[in-house]
C-alpha positions as CSV (number, residue, x, y, z in Angstrom):
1,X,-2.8,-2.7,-22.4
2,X,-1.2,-5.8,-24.5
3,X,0.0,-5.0,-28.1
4,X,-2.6,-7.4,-29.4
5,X,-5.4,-4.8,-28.2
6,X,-3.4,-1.9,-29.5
7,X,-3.1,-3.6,-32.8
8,X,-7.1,-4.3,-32.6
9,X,-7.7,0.0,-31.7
10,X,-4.9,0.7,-34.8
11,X,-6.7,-1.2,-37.1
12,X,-10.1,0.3,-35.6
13,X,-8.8,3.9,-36.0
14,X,-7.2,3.0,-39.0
15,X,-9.3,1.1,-41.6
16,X,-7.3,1.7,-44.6
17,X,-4.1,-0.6,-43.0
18,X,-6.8,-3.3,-41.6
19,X,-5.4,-5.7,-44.8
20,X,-2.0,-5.5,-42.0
21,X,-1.5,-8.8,-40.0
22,X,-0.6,-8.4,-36.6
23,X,3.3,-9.3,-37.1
24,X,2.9,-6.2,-40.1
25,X,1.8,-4.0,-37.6
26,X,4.0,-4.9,-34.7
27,X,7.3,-4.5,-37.1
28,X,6.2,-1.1,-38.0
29,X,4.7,-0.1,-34.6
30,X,8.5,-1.4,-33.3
31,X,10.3,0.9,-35.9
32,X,7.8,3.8,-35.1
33,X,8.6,3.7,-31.2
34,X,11.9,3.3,-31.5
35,X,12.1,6.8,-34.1
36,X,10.0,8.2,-31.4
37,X,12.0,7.6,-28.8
38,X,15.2,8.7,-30.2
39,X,13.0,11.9,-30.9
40,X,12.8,12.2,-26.8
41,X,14.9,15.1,-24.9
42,X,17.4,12.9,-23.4
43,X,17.5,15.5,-20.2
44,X,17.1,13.8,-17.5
45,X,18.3,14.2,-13.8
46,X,21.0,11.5,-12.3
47,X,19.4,12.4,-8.9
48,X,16.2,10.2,-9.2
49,X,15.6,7.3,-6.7
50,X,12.7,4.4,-5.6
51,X,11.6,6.1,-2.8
52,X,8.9,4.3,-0.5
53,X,6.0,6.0,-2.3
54,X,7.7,5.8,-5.4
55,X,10.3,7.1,-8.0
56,X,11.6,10.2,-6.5
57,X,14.2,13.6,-7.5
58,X,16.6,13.2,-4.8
59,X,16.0,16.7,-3.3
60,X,17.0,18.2,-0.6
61,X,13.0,17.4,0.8
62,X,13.7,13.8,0.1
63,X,16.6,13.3,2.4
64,X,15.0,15.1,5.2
65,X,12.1,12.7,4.6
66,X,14.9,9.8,4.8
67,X,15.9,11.3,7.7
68,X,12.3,11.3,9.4
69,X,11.4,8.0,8.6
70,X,15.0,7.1,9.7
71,X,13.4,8.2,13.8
72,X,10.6,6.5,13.1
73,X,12.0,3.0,12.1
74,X,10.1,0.1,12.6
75,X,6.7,2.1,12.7
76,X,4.6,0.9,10.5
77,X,2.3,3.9,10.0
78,X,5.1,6.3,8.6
79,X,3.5,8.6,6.2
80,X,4.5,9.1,3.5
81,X,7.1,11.7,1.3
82,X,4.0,13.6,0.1
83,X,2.7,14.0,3.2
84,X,5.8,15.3,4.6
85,X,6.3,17.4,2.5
86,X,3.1,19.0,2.4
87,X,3.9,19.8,6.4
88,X,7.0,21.3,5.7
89,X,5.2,23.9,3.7
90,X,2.0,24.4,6.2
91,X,3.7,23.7,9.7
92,X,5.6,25.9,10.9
93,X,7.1,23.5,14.2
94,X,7.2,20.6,11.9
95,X,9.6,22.5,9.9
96,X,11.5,23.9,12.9
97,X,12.6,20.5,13.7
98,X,12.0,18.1,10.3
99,X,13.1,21.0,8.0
100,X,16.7,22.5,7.3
């Protein structure tokens, strides 16, 4: 979504500031983000990573993955760390030999 249609659904939701010009609205919407981020728990874990389905926790289930993917280099039908997991949890002999 752009800022120019968030300003339009402000304005929309908010009749009484519709005398705001866009640059009005962006200043304030730029203070009230940045008040609202400081307002955010700053807890967050160092362990993330881009993993090949996405931002992952690096987890003791992600570096097995690594690891599986790692025997399977050059495959192009890998699946993915969602999948994998999921048959850690279900398969028993997938875990015997992918899991810890």
């Amino acid at each position: 979504m752009t800022l120019e249609s968030q300003y339009k659904m402000y304005i929309q939701k908010n009749p009484e500031n519709s005398h705001w010009t866009y640059d009005e609205w962006l200043s304030w919407h730029s203070k009230w983000l940045a008040e609202s981020i400081k307002n955010i728990d700053p807890t967050v874990s160092d362990d993330f990573q881009i993993g090949p389905d996405g931002a992952y926790e690096a987890t003791e289930e992600f570096e097995l993955y690594q690891k599986y993917r790692d025997e399977f280099a050059g495959y192009e039908d890998v699946p993915g760390y969602s999948w994998f997991v999921s048959e850690l949890r279900k398969n028993k002999k997938f875990r015997e030999k992918y899991g810890k």
